[in-house]
C-alpha positions as CSV (number, residue, x, y, z in Angstrom):
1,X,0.0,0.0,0.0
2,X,2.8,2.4,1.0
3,X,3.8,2.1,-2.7
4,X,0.7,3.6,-4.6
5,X,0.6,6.8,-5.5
6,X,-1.2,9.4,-3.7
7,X,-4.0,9.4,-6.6
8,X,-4.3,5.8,-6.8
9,X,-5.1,5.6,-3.1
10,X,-8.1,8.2,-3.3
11,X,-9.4,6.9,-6.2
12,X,-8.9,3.0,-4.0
13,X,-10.7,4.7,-1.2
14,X,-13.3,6.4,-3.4
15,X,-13.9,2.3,-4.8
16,X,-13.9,1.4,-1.7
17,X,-16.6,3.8,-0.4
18,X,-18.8,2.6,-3.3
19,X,-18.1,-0.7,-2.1
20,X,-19.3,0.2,1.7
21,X,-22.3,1.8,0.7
22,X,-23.2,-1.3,-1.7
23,X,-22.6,-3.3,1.4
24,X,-23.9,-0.9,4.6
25,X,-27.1,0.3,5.3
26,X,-26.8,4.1,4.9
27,X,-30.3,5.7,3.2
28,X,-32.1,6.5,6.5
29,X,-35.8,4.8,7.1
30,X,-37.8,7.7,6.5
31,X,-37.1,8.0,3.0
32,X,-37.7,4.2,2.4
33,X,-40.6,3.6,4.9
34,X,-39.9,-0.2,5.3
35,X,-36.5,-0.3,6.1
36,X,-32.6,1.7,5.6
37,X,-31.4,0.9,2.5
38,X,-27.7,0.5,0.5
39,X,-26.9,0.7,-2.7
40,X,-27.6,-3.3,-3.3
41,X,-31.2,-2.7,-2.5
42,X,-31.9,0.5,-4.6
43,X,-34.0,-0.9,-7.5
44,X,-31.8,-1.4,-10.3
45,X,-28.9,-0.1,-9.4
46,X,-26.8,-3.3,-8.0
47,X,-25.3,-4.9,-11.4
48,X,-24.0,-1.3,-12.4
49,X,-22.6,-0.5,-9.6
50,X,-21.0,-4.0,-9.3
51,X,-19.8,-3.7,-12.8
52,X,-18.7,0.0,-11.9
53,X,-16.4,-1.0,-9.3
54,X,-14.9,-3.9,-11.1
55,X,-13.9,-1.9,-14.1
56,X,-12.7,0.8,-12.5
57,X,-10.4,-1.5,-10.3
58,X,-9.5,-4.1,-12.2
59,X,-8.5,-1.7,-15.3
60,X,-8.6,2.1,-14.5
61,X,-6.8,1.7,-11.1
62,X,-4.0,-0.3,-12.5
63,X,-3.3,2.4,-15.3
64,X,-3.8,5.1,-13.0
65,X,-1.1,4.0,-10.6
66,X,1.5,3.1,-13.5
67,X,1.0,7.2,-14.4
68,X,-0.1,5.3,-17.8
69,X,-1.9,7.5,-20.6
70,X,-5.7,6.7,-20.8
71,X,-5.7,6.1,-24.3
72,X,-8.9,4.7,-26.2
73,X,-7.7,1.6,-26.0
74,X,-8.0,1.7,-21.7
75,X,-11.7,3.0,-22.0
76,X,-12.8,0.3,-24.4
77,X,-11.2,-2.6,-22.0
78,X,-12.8,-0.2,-19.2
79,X,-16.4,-0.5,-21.5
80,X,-15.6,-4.3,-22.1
81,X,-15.1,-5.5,-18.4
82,X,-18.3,-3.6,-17.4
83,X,-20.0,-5.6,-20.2
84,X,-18.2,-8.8,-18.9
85,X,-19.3,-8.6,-15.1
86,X,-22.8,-7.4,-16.3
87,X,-22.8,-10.7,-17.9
88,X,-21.6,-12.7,-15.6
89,X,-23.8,-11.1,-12.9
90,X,-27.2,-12.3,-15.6
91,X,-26.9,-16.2,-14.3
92,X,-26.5,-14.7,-10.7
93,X,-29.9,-12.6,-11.3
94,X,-31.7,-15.4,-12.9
95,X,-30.8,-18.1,-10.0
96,X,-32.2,-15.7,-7.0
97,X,-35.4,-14.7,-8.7
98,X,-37.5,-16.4,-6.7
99,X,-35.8,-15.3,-4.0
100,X,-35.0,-11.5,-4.7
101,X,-37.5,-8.8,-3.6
102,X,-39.6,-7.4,-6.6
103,X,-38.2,-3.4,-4.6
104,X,-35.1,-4.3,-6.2
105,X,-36.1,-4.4,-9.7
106,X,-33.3,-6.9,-10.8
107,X,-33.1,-7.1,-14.6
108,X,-35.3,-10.6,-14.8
109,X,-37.5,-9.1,-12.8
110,X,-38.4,-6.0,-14.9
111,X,-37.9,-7.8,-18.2
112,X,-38.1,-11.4,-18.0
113,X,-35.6,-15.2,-18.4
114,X,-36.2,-14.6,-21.9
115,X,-35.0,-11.2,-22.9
116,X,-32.7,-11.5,-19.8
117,X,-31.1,-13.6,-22.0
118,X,-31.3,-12.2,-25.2
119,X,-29.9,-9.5,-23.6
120,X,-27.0,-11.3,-22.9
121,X,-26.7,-12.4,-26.2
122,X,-26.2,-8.8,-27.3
123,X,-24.3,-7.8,-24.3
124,X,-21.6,-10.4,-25.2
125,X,-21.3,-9.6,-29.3
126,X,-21.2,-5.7,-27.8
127,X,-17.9,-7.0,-26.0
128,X,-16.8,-8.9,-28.9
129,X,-17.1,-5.8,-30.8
130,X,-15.3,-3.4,-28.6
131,X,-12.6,-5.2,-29.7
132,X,-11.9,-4.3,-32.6
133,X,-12.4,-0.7,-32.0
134,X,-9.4,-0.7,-30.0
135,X,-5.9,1.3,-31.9
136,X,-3.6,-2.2,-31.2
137,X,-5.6,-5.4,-32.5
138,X,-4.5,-8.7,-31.7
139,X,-5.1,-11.8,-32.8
140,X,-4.5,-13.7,-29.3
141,X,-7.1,-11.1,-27.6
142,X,-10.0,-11.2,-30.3
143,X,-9.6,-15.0,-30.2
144,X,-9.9,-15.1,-26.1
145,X,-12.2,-12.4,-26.3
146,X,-14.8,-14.4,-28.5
147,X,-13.6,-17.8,-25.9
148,X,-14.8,-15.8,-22.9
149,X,-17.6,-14.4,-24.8
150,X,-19.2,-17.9,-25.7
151,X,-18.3,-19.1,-22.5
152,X,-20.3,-16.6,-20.7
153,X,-23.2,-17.1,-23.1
154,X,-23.3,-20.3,-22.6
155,X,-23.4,-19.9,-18.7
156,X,-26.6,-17.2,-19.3
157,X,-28.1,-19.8,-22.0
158,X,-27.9,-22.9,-19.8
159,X,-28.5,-20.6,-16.6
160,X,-32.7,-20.7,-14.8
161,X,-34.7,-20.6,-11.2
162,X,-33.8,-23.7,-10.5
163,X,-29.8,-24.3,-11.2
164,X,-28.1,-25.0,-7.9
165,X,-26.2,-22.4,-5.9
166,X,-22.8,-24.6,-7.7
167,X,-23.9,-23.6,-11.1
168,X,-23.2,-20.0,-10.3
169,X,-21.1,-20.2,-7.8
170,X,-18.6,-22.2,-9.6
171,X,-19.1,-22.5,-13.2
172,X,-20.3,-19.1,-13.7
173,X,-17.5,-17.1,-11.4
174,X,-14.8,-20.0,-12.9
175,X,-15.5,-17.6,-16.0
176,X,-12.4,-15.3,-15.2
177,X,-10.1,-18.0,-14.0
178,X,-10.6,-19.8,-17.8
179,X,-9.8,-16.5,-19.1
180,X,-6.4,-16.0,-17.2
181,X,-5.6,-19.9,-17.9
182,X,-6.2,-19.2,-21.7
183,X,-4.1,-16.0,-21.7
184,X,-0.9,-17.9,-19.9
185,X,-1.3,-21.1,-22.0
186,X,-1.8,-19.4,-25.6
């Protein structure tokens, strides 16, 4: 920690805040007249601000402390890995429907499996696409971009109310791990 810059520790505690208020209870009871809220339970709001944090950690942050230029090619991988964890957070949303209070307005709640999934779809050829927007193309990266892609589609596909919490919990969150195993082995 000592090690980061000045900059990349506010923008770390600034993450981190979001992260706290996702977690903690902070919206006081009178303006939600059942009970305090945090971010998680704001209608709507939980996979963005999941897929908020993760982009801005996971590729922002590290650019940021490097004193890196934020070229085009940063805010596209920026605009991907929100896709990726919105995606990834679909099978998640679908699994705890019947569990999941209609006051938070998940996606499959306010539009249904079906176009949860067809949202997907799209989601995952709007990653693939981002792609090739970016200044430096790459073979390697379009190839495990379109890997992770299907991958993930296949995990929203094949995902429903009834899956078990392992479905999820490991197939769907192994996701990232297949991605950093395919980037070390090709």
């Amino acid at each position: 920690m000592f090690q980061l810059t000045t900059k990349t520790m506010l923008y770390i505690i600034i993450f981190g805040a979001i992260t706290f208020l996702y977690a903690i209870p902070f919206l006081p009871k009178r303006f939600f007249m059942d009970q305090q809220k945090n971010l998680r339970n704001i209608g709507g709001v939980k996979v963005y601000v999941i897929a908020l944090v993760w982009a801005g950690v996971t590729v922002l942050l590290p650019v940021l402390d490097n004193n890196a230029f934020f070229s085009i090619d940063v805010w596209i991988t920026a605009a991907q890995r929100f896709v990726l964890v919105m995606l990834l957070m679909l099978p998640f949303e679908i699994r705890d429907l019947q569990y999941d209070s209609l006051k938070l307005a998940t996606i499959p709640q306010k539009i249904g499996i079906r176009n949860t999934k067809i949202m997907g779809v799209m989601g995952a050829i709007v990653f693939c696409v981002l792609e090739f927007f970016k200044e430096e193309l790459n073979q390697k990266l379009i190839a495990l971009t379109f890997v992770v892609a299907c991958v993930t589609l296949l995990c929203i596909v094949f995902s429903n109310r009834k899956r078990s919490n392992y479905y999820s919990s490991f197939y769907v969150e192994s996701v990232p791990i297949l991605w950093l195993i395919l980037h070390f082995v090709f």
